[in-house]
Each structure stands twice: as C-alpha cells, then as structure tokens.
mmCIF file of the N, C-alpha and C atoms, coordinates in Angstrom:
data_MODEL
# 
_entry.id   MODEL 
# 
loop_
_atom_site.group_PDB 
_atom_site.id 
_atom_site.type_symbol 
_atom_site.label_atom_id 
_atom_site.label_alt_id 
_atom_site.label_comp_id 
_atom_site.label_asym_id 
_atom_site.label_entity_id 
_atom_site.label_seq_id 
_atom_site.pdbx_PDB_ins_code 
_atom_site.Cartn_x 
_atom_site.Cartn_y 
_atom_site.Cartn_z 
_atom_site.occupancy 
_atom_site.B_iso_or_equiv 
_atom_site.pdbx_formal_charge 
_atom_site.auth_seq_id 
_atom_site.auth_comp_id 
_atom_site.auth_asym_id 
_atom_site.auth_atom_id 
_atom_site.pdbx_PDB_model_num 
ATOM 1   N N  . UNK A 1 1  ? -21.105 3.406  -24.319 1.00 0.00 ? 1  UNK A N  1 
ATOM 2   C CA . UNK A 1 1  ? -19.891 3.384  -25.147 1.00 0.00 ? 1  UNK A CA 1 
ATOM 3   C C  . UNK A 1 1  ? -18.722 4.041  -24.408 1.00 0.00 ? 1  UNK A C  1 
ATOM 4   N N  . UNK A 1 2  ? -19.019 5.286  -23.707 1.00 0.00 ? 2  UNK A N  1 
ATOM 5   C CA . UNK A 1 2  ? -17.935 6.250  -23.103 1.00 0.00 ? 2  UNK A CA 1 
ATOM 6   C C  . UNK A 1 2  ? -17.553 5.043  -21.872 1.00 0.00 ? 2  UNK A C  1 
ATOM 7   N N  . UNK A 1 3  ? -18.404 4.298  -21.157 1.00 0.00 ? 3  UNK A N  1 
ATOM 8   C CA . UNK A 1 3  ? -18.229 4.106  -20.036 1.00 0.00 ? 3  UNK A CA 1 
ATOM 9   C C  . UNK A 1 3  ? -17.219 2.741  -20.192 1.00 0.00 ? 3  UNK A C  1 
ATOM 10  N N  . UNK A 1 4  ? -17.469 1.892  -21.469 1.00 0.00 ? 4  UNK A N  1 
ATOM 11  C CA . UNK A 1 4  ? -16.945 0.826  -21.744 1.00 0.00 ? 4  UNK A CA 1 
ATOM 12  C C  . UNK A 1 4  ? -15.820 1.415  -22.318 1.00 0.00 ? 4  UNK A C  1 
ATOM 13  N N  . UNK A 1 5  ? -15.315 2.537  -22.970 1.00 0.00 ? 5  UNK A N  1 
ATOM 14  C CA . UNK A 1 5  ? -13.904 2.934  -23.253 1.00 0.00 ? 5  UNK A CA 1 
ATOM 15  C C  . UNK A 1 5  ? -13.060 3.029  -21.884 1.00 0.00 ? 5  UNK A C  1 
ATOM 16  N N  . UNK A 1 6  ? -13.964 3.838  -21.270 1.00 0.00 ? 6  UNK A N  1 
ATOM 17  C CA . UNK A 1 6  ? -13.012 4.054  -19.940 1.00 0.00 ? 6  UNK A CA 1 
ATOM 18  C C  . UNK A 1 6  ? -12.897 2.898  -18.181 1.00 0.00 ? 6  UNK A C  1 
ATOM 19  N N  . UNK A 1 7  ? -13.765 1.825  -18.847 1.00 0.00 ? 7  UNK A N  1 
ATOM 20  C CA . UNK A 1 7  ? -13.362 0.661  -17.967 1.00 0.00 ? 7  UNK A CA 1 
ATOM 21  C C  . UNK A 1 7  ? -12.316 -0.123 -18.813 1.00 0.00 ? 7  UNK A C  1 
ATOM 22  N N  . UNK A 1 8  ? -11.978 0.144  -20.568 1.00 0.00 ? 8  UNK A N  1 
ATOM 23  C CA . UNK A 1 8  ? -10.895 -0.069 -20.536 1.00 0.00 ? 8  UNK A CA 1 
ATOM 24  C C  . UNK A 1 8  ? -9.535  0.362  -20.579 1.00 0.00 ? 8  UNK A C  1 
ATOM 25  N N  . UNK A 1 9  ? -9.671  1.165  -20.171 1.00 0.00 ? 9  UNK A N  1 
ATOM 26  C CA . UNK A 1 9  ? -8.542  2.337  -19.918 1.00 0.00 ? 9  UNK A CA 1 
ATOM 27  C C  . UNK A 1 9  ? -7.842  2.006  -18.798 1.00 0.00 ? 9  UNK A C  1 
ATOM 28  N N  . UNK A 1 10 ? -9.110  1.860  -17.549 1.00 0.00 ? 10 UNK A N  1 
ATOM 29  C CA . UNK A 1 10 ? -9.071  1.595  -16.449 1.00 0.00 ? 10 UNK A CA 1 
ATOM 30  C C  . UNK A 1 10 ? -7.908  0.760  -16.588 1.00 0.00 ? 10 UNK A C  1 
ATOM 31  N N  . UNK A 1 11 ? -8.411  -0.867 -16.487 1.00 0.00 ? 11 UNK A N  1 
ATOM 32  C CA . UNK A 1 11 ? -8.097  -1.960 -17.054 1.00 0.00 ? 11 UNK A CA 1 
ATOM 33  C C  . UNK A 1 11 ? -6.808  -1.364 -18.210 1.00 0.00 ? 11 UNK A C  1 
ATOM 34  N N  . UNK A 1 12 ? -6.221  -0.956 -18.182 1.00 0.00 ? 12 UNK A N  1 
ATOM 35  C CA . UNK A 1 12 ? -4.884  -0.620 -18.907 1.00 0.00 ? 12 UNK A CA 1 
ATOM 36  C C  . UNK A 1 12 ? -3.821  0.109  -17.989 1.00 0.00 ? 12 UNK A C  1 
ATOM 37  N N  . UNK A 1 13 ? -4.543  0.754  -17.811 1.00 0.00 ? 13 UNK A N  1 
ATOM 38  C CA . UNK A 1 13 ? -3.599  1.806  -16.828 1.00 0.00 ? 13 UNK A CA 1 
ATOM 39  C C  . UNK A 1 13 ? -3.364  1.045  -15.418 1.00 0.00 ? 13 UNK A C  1 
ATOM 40  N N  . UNK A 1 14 ? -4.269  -0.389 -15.140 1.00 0.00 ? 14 UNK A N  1 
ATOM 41  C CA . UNK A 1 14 ? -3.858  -0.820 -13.542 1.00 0.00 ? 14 UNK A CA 1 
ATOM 42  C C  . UNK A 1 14 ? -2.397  -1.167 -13.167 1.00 0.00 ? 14 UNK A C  1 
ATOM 43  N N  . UNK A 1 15 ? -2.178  -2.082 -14.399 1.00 0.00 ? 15 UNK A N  1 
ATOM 44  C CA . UNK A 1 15 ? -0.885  -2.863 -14.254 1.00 0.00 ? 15 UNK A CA 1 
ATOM 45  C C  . UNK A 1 15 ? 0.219   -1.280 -14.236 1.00 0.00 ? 15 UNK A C  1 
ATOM 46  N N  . UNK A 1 16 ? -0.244  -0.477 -14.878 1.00 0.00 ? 16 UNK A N  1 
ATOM 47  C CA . UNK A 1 16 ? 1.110   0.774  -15.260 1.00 0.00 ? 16 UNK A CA 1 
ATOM 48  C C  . UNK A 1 16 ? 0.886   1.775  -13.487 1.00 0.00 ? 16 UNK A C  1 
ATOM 49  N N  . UNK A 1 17 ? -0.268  1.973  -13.139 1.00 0.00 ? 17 UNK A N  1 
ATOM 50  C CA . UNK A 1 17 ? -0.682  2.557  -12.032 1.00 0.00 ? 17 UNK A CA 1 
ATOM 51  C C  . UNK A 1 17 ? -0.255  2.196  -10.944 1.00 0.00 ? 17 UNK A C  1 
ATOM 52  N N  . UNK A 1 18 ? -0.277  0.898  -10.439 1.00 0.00 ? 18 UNK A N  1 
ATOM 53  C CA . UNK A 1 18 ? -0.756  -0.239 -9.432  1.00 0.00 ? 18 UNK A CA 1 
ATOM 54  C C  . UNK A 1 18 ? 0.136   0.507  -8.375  1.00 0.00 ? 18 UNK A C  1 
ATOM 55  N N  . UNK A 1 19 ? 1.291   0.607  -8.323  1.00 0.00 ? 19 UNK A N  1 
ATOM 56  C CA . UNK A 1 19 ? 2.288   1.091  -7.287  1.00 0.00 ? 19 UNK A CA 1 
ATOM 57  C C  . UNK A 1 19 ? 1.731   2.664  -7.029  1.00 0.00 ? 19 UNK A C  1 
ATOM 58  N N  . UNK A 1 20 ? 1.232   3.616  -7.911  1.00 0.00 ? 20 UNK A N  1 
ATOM 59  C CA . UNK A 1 20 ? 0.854   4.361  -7.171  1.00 0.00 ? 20 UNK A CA 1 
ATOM 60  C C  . UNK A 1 20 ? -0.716  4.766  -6.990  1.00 0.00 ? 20 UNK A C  1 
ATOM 61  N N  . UNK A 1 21 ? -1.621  3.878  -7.585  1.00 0.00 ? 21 UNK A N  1 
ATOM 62  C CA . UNK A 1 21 ? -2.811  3.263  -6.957  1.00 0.00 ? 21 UNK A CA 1 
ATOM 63  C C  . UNK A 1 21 ? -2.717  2.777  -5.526  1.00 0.00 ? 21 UNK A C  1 
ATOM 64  N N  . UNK A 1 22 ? -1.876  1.538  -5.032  1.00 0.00 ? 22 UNK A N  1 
ATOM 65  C CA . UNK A 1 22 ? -1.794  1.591  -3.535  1.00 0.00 ? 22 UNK A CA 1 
ATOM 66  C C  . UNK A 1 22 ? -1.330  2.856  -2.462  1.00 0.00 ? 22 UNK A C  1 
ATOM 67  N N  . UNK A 1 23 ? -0.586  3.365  -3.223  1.00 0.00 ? 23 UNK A N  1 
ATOM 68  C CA . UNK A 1 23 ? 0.533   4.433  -2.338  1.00 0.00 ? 23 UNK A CA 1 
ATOM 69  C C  . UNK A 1 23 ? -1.155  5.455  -2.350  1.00 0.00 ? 23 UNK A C  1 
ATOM 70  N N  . UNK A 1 24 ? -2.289  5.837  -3.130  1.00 0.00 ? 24 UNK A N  1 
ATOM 71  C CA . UNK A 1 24 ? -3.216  6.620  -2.598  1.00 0.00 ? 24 UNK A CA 1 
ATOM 72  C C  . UNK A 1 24 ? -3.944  6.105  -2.295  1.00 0.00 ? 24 UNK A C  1 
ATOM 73  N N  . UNK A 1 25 ? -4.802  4.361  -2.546  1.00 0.00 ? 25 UNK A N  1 
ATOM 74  C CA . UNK A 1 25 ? -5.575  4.067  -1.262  1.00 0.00 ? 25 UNK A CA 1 
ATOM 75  C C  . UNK A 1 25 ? -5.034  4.107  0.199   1.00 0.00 ? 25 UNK A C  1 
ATOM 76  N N  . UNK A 1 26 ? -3.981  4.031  0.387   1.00 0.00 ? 26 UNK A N  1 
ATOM 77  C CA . UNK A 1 26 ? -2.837  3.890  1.851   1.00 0.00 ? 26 UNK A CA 1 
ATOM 78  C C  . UNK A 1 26 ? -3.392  5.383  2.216   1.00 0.00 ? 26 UNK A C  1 
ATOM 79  N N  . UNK A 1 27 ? -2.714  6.217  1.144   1.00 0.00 ? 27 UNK A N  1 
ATOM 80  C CA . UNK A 1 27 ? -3.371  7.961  2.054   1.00 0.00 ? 27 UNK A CA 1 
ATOM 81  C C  . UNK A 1 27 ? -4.918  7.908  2.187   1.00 0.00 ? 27 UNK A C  1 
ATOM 82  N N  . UNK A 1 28 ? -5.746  7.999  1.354   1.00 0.00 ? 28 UNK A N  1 
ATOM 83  C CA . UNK A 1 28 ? -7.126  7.655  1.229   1.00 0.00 ? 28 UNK A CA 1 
ATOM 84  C C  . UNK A 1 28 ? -7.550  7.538  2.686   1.00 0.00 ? 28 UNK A C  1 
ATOM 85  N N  . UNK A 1 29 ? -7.417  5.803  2.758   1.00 0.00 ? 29 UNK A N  1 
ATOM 86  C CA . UNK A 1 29 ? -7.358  4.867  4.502   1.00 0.00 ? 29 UNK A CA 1 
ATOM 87  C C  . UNK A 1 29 ? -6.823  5.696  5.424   1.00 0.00 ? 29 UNK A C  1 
ATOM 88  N N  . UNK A 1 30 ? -5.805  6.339  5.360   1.00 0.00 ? 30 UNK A N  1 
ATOM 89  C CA . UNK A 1 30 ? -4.878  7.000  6.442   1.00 0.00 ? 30 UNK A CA 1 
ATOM 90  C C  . UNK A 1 30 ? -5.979  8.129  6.799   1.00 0.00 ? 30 UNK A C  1 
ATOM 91  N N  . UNK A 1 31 ? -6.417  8.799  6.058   1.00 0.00 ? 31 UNK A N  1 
ATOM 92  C CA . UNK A 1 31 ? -7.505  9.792  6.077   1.00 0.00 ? 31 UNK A CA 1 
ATOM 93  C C  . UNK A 1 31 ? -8.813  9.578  6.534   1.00 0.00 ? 31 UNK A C  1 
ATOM 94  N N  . UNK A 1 32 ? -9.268  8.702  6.052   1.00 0.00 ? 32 UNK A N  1 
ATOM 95  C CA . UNK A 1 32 ? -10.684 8.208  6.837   1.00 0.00 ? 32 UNK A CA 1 
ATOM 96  C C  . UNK A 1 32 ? -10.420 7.653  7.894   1.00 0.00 ? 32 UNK A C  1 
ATOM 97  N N  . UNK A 1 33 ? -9.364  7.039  8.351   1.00 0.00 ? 33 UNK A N  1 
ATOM 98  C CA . UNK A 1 33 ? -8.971  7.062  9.866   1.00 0.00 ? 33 UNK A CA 1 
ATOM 99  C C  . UNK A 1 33 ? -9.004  8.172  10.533  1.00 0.00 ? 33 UNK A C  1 
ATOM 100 N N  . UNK A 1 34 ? -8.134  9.195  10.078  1.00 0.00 ? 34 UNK A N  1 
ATOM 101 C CA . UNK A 1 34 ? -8.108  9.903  11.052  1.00 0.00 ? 34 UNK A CA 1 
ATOM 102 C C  . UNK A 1 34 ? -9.310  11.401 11.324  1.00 0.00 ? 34 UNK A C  1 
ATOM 103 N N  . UNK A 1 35 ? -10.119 11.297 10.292  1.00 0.00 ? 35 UNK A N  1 
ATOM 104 C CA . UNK A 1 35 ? -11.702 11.290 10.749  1.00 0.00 ? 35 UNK A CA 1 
ATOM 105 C C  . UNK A 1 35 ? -12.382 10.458 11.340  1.00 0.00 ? 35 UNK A C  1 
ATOM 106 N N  . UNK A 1 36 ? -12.383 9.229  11.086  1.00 0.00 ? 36 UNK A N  1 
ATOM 107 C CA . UNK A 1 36 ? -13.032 8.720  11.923  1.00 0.00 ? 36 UNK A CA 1 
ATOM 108 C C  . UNK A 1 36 ? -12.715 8.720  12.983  1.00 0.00 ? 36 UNK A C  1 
ATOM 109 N N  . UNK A 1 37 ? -11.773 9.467  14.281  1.00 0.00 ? 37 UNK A N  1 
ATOM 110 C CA . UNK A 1 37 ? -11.613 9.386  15.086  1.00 0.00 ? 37 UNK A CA 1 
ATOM 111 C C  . UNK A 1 37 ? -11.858 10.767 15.808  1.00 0.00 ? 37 UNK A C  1 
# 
C-alpha cells in the first residue's frame, strides 16, 4: 500500500521535478566519473 502511494507520488512529482531531477542525475554522473577515475 505505502509503496503504491509513493510510486504515485513519484509519478506526480516527475513532470513538477523533471528539470531538477536531470540537473542531479548530471551531478550524480559527474561524480561517478570522477571516481571512477
């Protein structure tokens, strides 16, 4: 029940998120790059 509230939350908040959802996978990526090196 908790988990199906909060996949739709998820699913709510993408479209309102999305711009700064990318802007932290970008840091995220930027970061595991520069461990991985």
């Amino acid at each position: 029940m908790i988990e199906e509230n909060g996949y739709s939350l998820v699913k709510i908040n993408n479209a309102a998120c999305k711009p700064f959802k990318l802007a932290l996978w970008e840091l995220i990526s930027k970061l595991i790059t520069l461990q991985n090196e």
